[in-house]
N, C-alpha and C positions, 0 to 999 in steps of 0.2 A: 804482829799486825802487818796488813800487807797492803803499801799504795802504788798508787799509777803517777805515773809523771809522763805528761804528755806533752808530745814535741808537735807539731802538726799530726797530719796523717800517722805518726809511730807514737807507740805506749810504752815507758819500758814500764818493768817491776823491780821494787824493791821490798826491804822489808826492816821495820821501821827495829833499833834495838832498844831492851828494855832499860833504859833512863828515861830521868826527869826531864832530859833534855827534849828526846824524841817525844816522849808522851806531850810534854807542852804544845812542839809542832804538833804531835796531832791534833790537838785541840785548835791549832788557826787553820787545819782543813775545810772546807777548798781555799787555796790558795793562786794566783797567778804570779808571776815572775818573769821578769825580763833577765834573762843571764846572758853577758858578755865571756870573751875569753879572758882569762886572767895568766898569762905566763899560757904553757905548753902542756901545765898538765891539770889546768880547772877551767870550769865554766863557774863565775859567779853572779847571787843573786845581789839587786838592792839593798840598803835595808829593810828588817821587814817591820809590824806596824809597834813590836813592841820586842823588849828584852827575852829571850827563853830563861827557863833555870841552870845554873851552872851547879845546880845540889850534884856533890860527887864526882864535878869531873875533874880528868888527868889535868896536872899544872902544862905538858906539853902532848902533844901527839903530831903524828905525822900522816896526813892521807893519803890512801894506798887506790891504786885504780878499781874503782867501781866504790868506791865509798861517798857518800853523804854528808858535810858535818856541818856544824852552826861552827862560824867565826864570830865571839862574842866579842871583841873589841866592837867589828865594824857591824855588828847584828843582821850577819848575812847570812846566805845559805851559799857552800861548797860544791861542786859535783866534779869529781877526781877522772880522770881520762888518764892520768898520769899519777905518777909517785909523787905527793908535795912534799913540801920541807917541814922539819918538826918546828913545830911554831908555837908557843905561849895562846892558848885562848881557842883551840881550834879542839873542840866536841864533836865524835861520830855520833851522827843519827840514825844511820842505814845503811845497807849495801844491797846496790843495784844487784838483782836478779838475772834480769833479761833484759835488753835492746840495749846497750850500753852503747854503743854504736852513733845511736843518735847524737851524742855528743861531740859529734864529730867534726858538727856544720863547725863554721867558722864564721866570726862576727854576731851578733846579738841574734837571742831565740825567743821565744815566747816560752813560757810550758803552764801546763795546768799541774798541779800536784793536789791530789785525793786520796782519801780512802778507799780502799778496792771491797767492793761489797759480797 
């Protein structure tokens, strides 16, 4: 399944992987999000308005540039610019396709996140 995350005027693409995790996010499609820099190699989201499922996921993983994930401690969303660290709670959802770039801005963004129809 394939969505748009929208930065202003740029769209990238990604594409959502098959867990419980991602399919829950799809289900809070559309979504908006304010994502800050976090460290040098993420942009993160707020919390978002409720828990995702953690059915089946890794006890650690590490985000790899252009990847997607739910940090369920703080029930936020990831977006990797960089190599993160392997961290306890940290579930891929996707991996950017195209515009990765955009995450480039520095300091707080807007984005829309959809389903690509």
């Amino acid at each position: 399944m394939q969505i748009h995350i929208t930065i202003g005027a740029t769209t990238m693409t990604a594409t959502l992987d098959d867990n419980p995790t991602a399919r829950d996010f799809a289900a809070l499609l559309p979504v908006s999000l304010t994502l800050r820099d976090f460290g040098a190699a993420e942009k993160v989201s707020g919390a978002l308005s409720r828990p995702l499922s953690e059915q089946g996921a890794p006890a650690t993983a590490a985000g790899a540039v252009g990847d997607i994930a739910y940090y369920a401690p703080w029930r936020n969303i990831a977006f990797y610019r960089g190599p993160g660290p392997n961290a306890a709670g940290v579930i891929r959802i996707a991996r950017i396709t195209s515009g990765i770039e955009a995450l480039e801005q520095q300091g707080q963004v807007q984005v829309t996140v959809s389903l690509a129809n």
